[in-house]
PAKOL-945245 format. One record per residue (C-alpha): residue number from 1; residue in one letter; x, y, z. Coordinates in Angstrom, 1 decimal, padded with zeros to 4 digits, always signed. Example, Ala and Ser with C-alpha at 12.3 -4.5 7.8 and 13.67 -1.06 7.14 Angstrom:
PAKOL-945245
ATOM/1/A/+012.3/-004.5/+007.8
ATOM/2/S/+013.7/-001.1/+007.1
END
This chain:
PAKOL-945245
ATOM/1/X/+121.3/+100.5/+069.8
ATOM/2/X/+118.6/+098.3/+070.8
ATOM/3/X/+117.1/+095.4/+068.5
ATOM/4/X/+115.2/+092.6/+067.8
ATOM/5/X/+115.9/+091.6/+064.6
ATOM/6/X/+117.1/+087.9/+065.8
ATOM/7/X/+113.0/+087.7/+066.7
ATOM/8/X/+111.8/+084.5/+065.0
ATOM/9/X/+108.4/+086.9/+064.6
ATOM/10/X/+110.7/+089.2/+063.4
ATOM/11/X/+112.4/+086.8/+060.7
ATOM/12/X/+109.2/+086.1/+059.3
ATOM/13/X/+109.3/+085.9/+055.7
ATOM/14/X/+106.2/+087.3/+055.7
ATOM/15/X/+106.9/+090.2/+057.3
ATOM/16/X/+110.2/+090.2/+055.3
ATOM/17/X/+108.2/+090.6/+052.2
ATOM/18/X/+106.1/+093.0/+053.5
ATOM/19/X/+108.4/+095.8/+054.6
ATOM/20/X/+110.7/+094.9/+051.4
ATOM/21/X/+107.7/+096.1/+049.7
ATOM/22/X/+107.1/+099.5/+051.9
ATOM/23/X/+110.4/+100.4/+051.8
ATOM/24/X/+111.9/+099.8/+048.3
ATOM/25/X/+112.7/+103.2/+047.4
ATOM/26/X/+113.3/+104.4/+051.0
ATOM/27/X/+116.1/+106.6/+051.0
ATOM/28/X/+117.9/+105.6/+053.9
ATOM/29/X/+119.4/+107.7/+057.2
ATOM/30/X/+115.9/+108.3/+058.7
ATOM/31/X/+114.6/+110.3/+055.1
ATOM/32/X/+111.4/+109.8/+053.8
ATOM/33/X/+112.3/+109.3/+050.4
ATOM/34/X/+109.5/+106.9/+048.8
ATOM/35/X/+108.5/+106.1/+051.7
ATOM/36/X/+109.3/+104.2/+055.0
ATOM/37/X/+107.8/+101.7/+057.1
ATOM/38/X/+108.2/+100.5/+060.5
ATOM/39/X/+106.9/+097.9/+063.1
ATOM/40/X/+105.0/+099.9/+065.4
ATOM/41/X/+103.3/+098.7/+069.1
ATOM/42/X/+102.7/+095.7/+070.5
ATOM/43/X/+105.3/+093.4/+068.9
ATOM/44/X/+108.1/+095.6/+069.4
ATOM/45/X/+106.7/+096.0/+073.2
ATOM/46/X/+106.3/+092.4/+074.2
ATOM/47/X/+109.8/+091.3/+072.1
ATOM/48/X/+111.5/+094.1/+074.4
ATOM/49/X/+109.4/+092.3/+077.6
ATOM/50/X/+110.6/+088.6/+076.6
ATOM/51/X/+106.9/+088.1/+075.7
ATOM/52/X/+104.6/+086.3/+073.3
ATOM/53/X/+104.1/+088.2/+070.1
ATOM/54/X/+100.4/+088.0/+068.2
ATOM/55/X/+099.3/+090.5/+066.0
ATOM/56/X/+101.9/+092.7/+063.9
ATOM/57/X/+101.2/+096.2/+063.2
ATOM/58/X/+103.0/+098.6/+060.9
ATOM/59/X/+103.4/+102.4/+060.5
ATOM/60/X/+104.5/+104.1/+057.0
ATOM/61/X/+104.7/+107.8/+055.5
ATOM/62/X/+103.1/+106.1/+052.6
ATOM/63/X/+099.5/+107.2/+051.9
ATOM/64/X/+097.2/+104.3/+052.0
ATOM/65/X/+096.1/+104.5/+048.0
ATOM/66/X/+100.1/+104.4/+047.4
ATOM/67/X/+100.0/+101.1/+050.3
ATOM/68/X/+097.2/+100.2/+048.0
ATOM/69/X/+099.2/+100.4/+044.5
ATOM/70/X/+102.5/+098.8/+045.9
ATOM/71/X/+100.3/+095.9/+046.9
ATOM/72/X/+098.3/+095.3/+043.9
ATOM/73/X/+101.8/+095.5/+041.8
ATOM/74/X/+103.5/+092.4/+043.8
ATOM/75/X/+100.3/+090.7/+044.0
ATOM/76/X/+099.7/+090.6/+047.2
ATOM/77/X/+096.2/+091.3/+049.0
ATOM/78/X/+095.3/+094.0/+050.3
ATOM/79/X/+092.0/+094.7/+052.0
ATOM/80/X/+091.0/+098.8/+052.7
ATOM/81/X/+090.0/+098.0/+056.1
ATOM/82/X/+089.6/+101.4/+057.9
ATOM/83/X/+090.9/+104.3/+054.7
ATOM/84/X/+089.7/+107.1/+056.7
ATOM/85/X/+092.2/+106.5/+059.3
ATOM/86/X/+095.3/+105.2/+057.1
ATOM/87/X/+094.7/+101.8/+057.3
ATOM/88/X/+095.7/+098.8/+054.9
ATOM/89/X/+095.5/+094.9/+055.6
ATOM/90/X/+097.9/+093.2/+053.8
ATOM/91/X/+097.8/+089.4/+053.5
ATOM/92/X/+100.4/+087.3/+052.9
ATOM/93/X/+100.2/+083.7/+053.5
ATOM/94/X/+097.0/+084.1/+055.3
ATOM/95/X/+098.7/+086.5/+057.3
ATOM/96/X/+097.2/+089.8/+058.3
ATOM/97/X/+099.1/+092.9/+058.5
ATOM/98/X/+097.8/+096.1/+059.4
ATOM/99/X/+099.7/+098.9/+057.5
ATOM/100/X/+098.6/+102.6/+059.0
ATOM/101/X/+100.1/+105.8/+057.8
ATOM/102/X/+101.3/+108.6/+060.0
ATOM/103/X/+098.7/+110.7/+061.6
ATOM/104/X/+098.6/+113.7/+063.7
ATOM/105/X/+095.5/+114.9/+065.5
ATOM/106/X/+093.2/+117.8/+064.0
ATOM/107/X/+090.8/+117.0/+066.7
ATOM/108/X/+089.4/+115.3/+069.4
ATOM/109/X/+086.5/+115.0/+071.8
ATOM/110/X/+087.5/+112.2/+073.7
ATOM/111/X/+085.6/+109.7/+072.3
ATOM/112/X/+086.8/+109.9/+068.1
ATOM/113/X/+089.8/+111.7/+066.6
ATOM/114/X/+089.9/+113.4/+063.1
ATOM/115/X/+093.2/+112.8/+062.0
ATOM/116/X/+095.8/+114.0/+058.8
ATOM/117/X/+098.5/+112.2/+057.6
ATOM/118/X/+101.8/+112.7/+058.4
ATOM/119/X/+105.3/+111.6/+057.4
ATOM/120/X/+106.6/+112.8/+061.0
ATOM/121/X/+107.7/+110.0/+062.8
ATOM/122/X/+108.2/+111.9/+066.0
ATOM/123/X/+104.7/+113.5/+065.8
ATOM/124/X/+102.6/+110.0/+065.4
ATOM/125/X/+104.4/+108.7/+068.5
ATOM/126/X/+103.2/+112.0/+070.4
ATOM/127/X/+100.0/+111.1/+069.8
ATOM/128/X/+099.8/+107.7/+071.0
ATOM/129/X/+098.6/+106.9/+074.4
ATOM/130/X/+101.7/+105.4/+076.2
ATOM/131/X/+105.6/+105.1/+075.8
ATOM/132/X/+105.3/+101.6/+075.6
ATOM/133/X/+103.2/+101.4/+073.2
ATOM/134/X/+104.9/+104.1/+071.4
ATOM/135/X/+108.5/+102.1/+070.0
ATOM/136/X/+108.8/+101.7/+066.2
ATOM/137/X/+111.4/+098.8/+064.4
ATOM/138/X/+112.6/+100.0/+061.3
ATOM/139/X/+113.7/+097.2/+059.0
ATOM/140/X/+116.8/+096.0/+060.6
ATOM/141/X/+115.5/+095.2/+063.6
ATOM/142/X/+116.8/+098.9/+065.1
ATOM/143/X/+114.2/+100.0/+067.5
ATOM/144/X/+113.2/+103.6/+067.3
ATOM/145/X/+112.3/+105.7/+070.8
ATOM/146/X/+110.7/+108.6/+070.2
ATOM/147/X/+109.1/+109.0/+073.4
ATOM/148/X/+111.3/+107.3/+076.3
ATOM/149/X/+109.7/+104.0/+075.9
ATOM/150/X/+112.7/+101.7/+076.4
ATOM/151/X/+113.4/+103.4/+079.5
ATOM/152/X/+109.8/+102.7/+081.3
ATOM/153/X/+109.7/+098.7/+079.4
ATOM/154/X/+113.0/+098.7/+081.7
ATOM/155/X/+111.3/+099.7/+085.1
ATOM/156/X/+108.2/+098.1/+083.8
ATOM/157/X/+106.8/+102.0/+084.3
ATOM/158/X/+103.1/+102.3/+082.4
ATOM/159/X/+103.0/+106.4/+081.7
ATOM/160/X/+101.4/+108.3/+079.7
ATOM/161/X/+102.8/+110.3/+076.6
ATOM/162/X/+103.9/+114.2/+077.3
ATOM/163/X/+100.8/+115.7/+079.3
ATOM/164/X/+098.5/+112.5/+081.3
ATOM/165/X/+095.8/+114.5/+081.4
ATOM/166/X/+096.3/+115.9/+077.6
ATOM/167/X/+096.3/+112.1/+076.8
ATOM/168/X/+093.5/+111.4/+078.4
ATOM/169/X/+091.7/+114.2/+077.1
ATOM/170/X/+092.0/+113.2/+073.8
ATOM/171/X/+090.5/+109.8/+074.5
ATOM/172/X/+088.9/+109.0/+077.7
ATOM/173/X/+089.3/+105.2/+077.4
ATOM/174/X/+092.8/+105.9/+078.1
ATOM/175/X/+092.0/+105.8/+081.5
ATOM/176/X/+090.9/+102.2/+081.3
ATOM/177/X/+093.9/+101.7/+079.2
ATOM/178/X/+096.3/+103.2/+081.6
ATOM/179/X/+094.7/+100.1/+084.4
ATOM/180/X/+094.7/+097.7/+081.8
ATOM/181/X/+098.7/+098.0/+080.9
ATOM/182/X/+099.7/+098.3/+084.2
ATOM/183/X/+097.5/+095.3/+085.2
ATOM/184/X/+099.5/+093.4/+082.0
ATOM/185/X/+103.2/+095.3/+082.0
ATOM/186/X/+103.5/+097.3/+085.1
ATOM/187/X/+105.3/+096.9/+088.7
ATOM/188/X/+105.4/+098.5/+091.6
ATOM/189/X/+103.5/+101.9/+091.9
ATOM/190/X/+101.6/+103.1/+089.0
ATOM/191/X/+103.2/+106.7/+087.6
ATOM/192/X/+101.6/+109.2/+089.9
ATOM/193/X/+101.0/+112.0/+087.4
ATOM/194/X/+099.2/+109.4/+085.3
ATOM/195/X/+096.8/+108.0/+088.3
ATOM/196/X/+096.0/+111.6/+089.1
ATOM/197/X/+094.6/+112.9/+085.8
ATOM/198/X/+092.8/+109.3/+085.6
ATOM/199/X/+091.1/+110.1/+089.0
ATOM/200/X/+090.5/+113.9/+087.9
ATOM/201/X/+088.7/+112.3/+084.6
ATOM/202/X/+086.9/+109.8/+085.9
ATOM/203/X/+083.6/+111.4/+085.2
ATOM/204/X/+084.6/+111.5/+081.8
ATOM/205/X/+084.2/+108.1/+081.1
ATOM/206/X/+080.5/+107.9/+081.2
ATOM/207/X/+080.3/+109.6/+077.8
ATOM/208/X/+082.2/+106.5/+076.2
ATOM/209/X/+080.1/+103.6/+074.4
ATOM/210/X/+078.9/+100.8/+076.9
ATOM/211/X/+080.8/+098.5/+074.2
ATOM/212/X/+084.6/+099.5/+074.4
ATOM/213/X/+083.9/+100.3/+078.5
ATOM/214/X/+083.6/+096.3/+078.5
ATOM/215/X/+085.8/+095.4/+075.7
ATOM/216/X/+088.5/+097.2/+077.8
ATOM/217/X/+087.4/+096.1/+081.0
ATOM/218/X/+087.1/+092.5/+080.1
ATOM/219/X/+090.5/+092.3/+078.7
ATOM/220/X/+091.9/+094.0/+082.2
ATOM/221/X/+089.8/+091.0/+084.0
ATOM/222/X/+092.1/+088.5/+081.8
ATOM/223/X/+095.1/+089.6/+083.0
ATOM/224/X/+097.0/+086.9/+084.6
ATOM/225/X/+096.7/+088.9/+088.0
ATOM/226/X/+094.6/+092.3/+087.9
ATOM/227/X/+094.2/+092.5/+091.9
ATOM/228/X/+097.0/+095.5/+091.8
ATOM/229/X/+095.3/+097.6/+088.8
ATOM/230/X/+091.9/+096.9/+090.4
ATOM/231/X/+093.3/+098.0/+093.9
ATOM/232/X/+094.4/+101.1/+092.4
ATOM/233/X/+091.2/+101.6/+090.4
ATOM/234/X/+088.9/+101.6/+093.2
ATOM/235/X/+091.6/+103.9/+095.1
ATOM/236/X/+090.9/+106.6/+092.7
ATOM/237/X/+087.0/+105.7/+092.3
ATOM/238/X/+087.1/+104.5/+088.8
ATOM/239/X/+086.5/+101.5/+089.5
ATOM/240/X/+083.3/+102.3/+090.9
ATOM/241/X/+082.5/+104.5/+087.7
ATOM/242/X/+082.6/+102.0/+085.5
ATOM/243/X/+081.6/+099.0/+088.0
ATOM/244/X/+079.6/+101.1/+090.8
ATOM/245/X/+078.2/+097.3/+092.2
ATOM/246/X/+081.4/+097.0/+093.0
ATOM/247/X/+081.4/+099.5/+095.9
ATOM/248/X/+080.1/+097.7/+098.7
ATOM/249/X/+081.0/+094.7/+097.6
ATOM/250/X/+085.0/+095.0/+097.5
ATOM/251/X/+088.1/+093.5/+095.4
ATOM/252/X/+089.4/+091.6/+098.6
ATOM/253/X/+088.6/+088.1/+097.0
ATOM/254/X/+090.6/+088.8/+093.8
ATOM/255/X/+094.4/+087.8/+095.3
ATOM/256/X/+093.0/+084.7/+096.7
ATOM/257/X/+090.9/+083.6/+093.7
ATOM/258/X/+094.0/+084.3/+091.2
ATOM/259/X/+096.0/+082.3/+093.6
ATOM/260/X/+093.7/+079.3/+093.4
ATOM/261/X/+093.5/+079.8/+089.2
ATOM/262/X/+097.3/+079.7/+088.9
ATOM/263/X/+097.5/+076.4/+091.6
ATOM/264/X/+094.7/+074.4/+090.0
ATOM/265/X/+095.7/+075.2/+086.5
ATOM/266/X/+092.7/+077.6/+085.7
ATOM/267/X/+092.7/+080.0/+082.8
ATOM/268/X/+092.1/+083.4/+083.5
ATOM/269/X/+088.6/+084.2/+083.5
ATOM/270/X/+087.1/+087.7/+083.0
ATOM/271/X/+083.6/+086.7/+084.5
ATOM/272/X/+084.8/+084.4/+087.3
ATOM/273/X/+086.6/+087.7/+088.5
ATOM/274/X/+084.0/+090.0/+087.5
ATOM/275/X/+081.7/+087.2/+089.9
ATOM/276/X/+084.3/+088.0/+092.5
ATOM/277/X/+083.9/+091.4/+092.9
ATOM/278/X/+080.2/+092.2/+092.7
ATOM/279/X/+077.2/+091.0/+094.6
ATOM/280/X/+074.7/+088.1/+093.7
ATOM/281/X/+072.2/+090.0/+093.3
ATOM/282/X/+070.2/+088.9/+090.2
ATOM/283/X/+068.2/+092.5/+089.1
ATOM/284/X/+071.4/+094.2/+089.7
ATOM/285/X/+073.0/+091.6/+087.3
ATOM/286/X/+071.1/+091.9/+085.3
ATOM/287/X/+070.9/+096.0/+085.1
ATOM/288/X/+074.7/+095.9/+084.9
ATOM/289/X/+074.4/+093.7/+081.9
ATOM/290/X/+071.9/+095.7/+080.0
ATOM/291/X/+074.3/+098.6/+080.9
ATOM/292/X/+077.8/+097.7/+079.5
ATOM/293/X/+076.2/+095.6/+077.1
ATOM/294/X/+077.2/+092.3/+077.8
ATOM/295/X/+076.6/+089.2/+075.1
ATOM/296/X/+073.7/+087.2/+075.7
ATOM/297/X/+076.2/+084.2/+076.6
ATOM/298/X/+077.7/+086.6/+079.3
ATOM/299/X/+074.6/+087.5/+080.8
ATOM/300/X/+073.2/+084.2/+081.2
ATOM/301/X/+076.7/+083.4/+082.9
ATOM/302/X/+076.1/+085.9/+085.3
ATOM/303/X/+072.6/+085.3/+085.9
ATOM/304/X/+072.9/+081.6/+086.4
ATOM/305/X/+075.3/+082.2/+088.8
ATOM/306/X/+073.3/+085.0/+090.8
ATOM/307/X/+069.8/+082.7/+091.1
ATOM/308/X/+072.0/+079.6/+092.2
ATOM/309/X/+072.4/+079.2/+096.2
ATOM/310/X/+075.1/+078.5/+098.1
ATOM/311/X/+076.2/+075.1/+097.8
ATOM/312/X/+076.5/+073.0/+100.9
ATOM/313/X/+080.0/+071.6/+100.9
ATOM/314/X/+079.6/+068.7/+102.9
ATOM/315/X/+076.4/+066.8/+100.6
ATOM/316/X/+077.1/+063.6/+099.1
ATOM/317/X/+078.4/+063.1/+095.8
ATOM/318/X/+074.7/+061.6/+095.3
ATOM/319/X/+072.7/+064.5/+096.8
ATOM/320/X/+075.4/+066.9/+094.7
ATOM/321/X/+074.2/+065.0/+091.5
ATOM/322/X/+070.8/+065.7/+092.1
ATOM/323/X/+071.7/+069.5/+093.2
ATOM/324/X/+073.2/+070.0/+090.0
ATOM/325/X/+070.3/+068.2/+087.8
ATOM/326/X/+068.2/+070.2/+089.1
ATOM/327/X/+069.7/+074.0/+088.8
ATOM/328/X/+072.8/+073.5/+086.0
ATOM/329/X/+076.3/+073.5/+086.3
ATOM/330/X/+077.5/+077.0/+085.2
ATOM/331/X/+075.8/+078.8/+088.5
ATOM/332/X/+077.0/+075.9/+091.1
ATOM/333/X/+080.7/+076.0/+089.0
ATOM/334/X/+080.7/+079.6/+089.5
ATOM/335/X/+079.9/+079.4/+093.0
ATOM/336/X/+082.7/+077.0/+093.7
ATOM/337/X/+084.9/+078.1/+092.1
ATOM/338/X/+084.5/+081.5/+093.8
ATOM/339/X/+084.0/+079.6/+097.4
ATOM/340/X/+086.9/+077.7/+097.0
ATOM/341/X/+089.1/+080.5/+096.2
ATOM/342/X/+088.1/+082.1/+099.2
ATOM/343/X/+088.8/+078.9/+101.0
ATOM/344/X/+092.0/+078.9/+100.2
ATOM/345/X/+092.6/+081.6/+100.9
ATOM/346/X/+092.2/+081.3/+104.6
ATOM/347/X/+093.3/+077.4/+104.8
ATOM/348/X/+097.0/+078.4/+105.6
ATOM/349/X/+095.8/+079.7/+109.2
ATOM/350/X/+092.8/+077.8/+109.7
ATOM/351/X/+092.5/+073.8/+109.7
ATOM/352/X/+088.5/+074.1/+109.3
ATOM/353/X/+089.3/+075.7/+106.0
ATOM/354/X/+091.7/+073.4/+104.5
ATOM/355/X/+089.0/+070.6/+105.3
ATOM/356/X/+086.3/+073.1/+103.1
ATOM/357/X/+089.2/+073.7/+100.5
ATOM/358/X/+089.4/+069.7/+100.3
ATOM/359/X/+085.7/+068.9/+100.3
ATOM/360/X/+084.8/+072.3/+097.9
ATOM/361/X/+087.6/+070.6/+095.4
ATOM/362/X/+086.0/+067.3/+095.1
ATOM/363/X/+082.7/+068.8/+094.4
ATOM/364/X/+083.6/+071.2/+091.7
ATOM/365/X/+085.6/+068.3/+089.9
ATOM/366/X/+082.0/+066.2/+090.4
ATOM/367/X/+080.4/+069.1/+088.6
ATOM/368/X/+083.1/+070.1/+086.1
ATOM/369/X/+083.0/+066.1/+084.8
ATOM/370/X/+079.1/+066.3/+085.3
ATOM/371/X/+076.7/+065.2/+082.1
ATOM/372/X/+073.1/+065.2/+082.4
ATOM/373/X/+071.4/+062.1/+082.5
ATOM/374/X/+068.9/+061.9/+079.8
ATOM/375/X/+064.9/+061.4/+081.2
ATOM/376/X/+063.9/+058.3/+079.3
ATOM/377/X/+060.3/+058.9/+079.3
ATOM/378/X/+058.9/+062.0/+077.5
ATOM/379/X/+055.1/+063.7/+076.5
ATOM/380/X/+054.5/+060.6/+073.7
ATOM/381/X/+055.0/+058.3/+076.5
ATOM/382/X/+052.4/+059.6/+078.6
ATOM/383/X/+049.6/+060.3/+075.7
ATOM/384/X/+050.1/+056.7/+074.5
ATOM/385/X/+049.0/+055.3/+078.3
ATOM/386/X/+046.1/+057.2/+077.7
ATOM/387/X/+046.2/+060.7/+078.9
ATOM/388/X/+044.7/+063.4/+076.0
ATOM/389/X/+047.2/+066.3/+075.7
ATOM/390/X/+047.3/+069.1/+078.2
ATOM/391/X/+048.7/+070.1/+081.8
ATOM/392/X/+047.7/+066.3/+082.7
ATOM/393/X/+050.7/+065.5/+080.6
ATOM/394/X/+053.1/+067.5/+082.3
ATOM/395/X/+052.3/+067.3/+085.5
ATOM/396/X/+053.0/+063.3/+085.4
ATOM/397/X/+056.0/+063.5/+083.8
ATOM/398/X/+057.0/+066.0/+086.5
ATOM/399/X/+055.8/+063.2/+089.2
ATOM/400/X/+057.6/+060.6/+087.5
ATOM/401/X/+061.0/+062.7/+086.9
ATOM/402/X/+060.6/+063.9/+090.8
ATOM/403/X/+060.8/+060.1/+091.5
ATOM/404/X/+063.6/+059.1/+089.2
ATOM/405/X/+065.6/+062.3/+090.6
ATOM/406/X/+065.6/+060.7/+093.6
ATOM/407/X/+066.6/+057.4/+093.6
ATOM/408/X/+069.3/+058.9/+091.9
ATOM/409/X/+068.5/+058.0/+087.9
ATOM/410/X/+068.6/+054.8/+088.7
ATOM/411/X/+065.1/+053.3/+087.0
ATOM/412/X/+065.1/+052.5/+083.2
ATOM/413/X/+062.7/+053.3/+080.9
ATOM/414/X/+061.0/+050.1/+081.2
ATOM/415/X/+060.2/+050.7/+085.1
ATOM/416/X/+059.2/+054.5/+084.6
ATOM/417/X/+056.8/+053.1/+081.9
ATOM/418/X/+055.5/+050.4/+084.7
ATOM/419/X/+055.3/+053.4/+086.9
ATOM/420/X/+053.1/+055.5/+084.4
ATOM/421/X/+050.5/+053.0/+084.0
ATOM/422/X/+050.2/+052.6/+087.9
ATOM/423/X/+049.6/+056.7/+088.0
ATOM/424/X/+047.3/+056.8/+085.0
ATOM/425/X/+044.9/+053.4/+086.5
END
């Protein structure tokens, strides 16, 4: 038997309490006596992968009203957070636990399930989307495979459930899923009946909500390296269903840009590699962003980076400084970042490139450590040498900040006032 019962996660007296809880009258020898409950997902994935563990979820044959009642008799808290679908949050020392009964499928459209509750172990992992995801823990730490998970954790093999394209049909976001795993878990060659009834479903994938097409994209962009599950996406054109800027534009920056991240100590960044893969073209930016929906924060991110040229490697830390006062940092960041990744990419065979690698570092460490000096004189100033409110105003501040741009910030506010009065005689 496999286990993970000497998990520190999995020691948890927390957790302890909880499943003490679920399973007090259980009756034992896989029965479903009182009910049972079980560690479901993720945490029994990533223990069985030697990874990080976050968020614990848990599966019962307990109703959520009984969930509910067991809850509110050993005071602990318990929050309804999704009832339609089974689902109780239990709290216990400000931790969160998601308890979900055992559904099966009374149908789907490919976008929402109606479920039932069920007390069939075997039929809730047969509806889940892939045999990783699909291992349960019972409360010994004895991990339950219903579906031939340990085998694929073993080959690192990201496949789909019984029928891929059944899967898929019953949820088209599986497709993005299926990427995103693999991108995260797999190795090697994604499972070819799985890649086949993505591509054959593609289409499909345009009837989802803008929102969880990005949610699910995004976190496939923060994988530590996504090159392989983007290579494969575009292979099978769904990359350029969900990302069709993307098509002329090409992945081929990704391996060199992850390569960079992982020397310089860079966290993974979903924009930086979204960036990487399409044009800087600012009206097509800014139609993707309207079109998966992207926060205001992310657009501006994008769009920042779009409207800000090239940056000229070989300026002076002076001239940068005056570069980057007058466009921003996030859009010249972006664009070094992106350069340098590229740069480095080609520095191994090519000595002018190592030269740009070294120059492009020493400018995005000028920006990265970059605050913007404050203008000392303002619209007060100006009215109190004499000048009545109105475009006078700002066109002399703009003279005056012009001039103190550069000499490089270097008057005070005593000589720009000196200055003033000269313009205004």
């Amino acid at each position: 038997m496999t286990g993970i019962a000497d998990q520190a996660w999995f020691r948890d007296p927390a957790l302890g309490r909880i499943l003490a809880l679920l399973n007090a009258d259980h009756g034992g020898n896989g029965g479903a006596e009182g009910g049972e409950a079980r560690v479901v997902g993720g945490a029994v994935r990533n223990s069985l992968m030697g990874l990080p563990v976050s968020d614990i979820d848990i599966a019962t044959t307990l109703r959520p009203e009984a969930v509910m009642e067991r809850a509110a008799a050993a005071g602990v808290k318990a929050v309804p957070t999704g009832l339609q679908h089974g689902t109780v949050t239990l709290v216990i020392d400000g931790k969160p636990f998601e308890v979900t009964t055992l559904r099966t499928d009374v149908e789907t459209d490919g976008r929402r399930a109606k479920v039932a509750f069920s007390t069939d172990w075997k039929a809730d992992a047969e509806r889940r989307d892939l045999t990783i995801n699909a291992l349960y823990a019972d409360a010994e730490g004895e991990v339950v495979d219903l579906v031939g998970g340990l085998a694929d954790i073993e080959t690192r093999n990201i496949r789909f459930i019984g029928d891929a394209a059944t899967r898929i049909a019953e949820d088209h976001l599986r497709i993005l899923r299926f990427f995103r795993f693999f991108a995260y878990y797999g190795s090697g060659r994604p499972d070819a009946e799985g890649l086949k009834a993505c591509a054959a479903a593609r289409s499909k994938l345009k009837t989802l909500s803008a929102e969880r097409v990005w949610s699910e994209l995004r976190k496939l962009l923060g994988a530590a390296d996504p090159g392989r599950a983007l290579l494969w996406m575009r292979q099978v054109a769904v990359l350029t269903e969900i990302l069709p800027e993307s098509e002329r534009w090409g992945i081929d920056a990704i391996p060199s840009l992850v390569a960079t991240e992982k020397a310089l100590g860079w966290a993974p960044d979903p924009l930086l590699r979204l960036a990487a893969i399409v044009p800087p073209d600012a009206a097509r930016l800014e139609a993707l962003a309207a079109r998966l929906k992207l926060s205001n924060a992310e657009t501006a991110t994008l769009k920042a980076w779009a409207t800000t040229a090239p940056v000229n490697d070989e300026m002076t830390p002076a001239a940068f400084e005056r570069l980057l006062y007058r466009n921003g940092a996030d859009g010249i960041t972006t664009r070094l970042k992106l350069a340098l990744g590229v740069a480095r990419g080609k520095a191994e065979s090519d000595l002018d490139e190592m030269a740009r690698s070294a120059r492009l570092g020493k400018l995005l460490d000028q920006a990265m450590q970059w605050k913007k000096p404050q203008f000392p004189v303002n619209g007060a100033d100006v009215i109190a040498a004499g000048i009545r409110s109105g475009p006078r105003v700002g066109e002399l501040l703009a003279v005056l900040e012009n001039q103190w741009v550069e000499e490089n910030f270097a008057s005070d506010r005593a000589a720009l006032l000196a200055r003033l009065q000269q313009l205004v005689q």
